[in-house]
N, C-alpha and C positions, 0 to 999 in steps of 0.2 A: 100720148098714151102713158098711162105711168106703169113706172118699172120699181119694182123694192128689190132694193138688196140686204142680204144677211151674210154677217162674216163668220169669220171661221174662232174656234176657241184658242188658237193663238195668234190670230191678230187684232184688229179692229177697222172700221167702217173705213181709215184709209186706204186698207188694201187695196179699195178700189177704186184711188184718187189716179192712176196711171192711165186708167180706162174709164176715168168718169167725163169727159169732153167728149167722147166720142158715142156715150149712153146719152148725154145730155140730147146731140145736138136732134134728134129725133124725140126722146121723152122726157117726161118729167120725172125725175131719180128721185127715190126716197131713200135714203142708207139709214139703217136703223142698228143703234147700238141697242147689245142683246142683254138680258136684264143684268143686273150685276157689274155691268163693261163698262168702264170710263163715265163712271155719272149717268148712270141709268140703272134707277131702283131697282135692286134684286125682290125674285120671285119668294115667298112664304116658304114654298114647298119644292124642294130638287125633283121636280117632276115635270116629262116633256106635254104633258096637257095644260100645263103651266105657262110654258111657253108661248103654248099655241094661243092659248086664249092672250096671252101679251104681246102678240104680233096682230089678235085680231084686234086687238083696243088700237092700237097705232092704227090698221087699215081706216077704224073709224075715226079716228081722231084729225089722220091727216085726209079724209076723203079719198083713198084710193079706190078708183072705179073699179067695176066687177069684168074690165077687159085688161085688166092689168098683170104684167109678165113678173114674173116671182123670181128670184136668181139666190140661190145660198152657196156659201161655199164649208166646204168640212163642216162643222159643228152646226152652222148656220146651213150647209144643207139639210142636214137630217130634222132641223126644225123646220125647215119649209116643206121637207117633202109629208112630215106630218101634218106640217098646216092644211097641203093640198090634199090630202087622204079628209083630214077633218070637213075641211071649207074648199070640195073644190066647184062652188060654185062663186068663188071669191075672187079667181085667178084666171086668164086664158091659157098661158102658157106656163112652163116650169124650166129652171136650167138650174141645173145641180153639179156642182164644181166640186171634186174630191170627196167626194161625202160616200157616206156608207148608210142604210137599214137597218145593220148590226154589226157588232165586232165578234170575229173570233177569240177563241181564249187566250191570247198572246196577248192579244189588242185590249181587251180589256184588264189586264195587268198592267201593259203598259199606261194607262188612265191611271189605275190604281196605284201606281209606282212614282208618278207624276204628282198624285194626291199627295201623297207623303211624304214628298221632298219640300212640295210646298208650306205643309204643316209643320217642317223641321227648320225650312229653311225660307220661309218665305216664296214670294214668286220670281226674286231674281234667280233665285236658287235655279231654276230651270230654265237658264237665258240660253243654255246652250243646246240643251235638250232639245228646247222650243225649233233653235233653226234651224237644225238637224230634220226637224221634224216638215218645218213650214220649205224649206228651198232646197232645192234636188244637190248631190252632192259635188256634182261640178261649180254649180252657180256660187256656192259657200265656198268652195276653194278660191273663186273668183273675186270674193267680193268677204273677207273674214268680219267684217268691221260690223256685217248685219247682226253675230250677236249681240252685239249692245243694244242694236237697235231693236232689236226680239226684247230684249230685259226692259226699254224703257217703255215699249208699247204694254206689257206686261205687269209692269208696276201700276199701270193706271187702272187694273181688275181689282174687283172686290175679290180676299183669298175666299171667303166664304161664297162667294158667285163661282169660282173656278172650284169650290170640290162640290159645290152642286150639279156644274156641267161634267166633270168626269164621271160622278155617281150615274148621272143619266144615260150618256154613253157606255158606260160600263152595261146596264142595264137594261138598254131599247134595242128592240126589234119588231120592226114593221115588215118583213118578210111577207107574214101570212096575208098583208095586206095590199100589197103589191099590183096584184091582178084586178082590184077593185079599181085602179086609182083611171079613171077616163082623162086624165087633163094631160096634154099634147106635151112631152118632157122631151129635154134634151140634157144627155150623160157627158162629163166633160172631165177627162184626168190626168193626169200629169202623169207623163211614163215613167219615171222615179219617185212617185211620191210612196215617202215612207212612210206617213200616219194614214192616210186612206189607200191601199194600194189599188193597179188597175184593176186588179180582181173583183174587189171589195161593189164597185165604180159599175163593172159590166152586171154585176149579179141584180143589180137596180134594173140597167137599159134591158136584160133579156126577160124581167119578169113582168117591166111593165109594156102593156100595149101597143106598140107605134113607136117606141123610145127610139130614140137616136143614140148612140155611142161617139166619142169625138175624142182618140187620144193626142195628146199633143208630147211628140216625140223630145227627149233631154228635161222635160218639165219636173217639177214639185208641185208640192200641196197646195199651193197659192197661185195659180196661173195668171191672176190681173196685177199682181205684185212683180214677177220673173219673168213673165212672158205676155206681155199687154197688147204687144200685135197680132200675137198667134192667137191667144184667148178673144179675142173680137173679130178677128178672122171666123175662128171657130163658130161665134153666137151669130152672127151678123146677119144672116140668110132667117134663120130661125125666130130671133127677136124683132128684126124689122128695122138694122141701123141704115 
């Protein structure tokens, strides 16, 4: 059965290199880098119908069947869970890792504030900001050396790909769309995650039909990155591992 996954705006497709043997050994894994990200042509237009349609070119490109499990996390959920609103005749099921609908007005400054450090300072500029952002504040006190490894994953984005995905973020709300969406979801958040908080996370599970909510206690923004047993624990019943 195949599975696609989409990452998040501060990492890339390896986030989910800790939990990809264990997606494998049941499906066929598609990790898709998001337009702009590590050598993969940016979109025309900073717009998430943009996206969507450059997720569904890959569905046909790589032949993914129409009983196939969708997985995004942060930046790459909110494009999936549009995909599923667009196409969800595309998908069976949905799992949505830290992702949000919409940002409040904090949250989208903080996009906006992002934006413009990039444009002053490049994208290492925000190596630390990134890890802050991607791994809960424990795990970074554990582990300091992952800033670098946020700046090196980061220098491989087009800058003009990263302020077309904060524009979008800044700007998307599927909210009002919520209640339309039929396809079988499951909500997945890291109880410290500072760029999607749990809030953000539930406001998705309680509006759509049947959703599941799944918090994973001490976690961040990245759970297949920080927490790869708990995050497959979490899917595992729901996906089919």
């Amino acid at each position: 059965r195949d599975l696609v996954v989409l990452h998040s705006l501060l990492a890339d497709r390896h986030a989910f290199d800790p939990v990809l043997p264990q997606l494998a050994e049941k499906h066929r894994v598609t990790l898709f880098n998001l337009p702009g990200f590590h050598g993969s042509e940016p979109t025309p237009l900073a717009l998430l119908d943009a996206y969507v349609a450059r997720i569904e070119d890959g569905f046909e490109e790589f032949k993914i069947a129409k009983d196939a499990i969708l997985i995004g996390n942060g930046f790459g959920g909110t494009v999936a869970l549009a995909f599923a609103l667009a196409h969800p005749e595309r998908i069976a099921r949905l799992v949505l890792s830290d992702a949000a609908a919409t940002f409040p007005e904090d949250g989208r400054q903080q996009f906006a504030a992002m934006a413009e450090k990039v444009k002053t300072g490049g994208l290492g500029a925000i190596a630390e900001i990134a890890a802050k952002r991607v791994f809960s504040p424990g795990y970074l006190a554990a582990h300091p050396e992952k800033i670098e490894e946020r700046k090196a994953v980061l220098l491989g984005i087009d800058p003009k790909a990263f302020h077309a995905a904060c524009e979008i973020l800044q700007k998307a709300d599927l909210i009002p769309l919520l209640t339309h969406l039929k396809v079988p979801t499951l909500v997945v958040c890291g109880e410290f995650d500072q760029a999607t908080p749990p809030a953000l996370n539930k406001q998705i599970a309680d509006k759509v039909a049947g959703a599941k909510y799944v918090e994973l206690a001490g976690g961040g923004h990245c759970p297949p990155l920080e927490q790869p047993d708990e995050f497959v624990k979490a899917i595992k019943e729901f996906v089919g591992l």
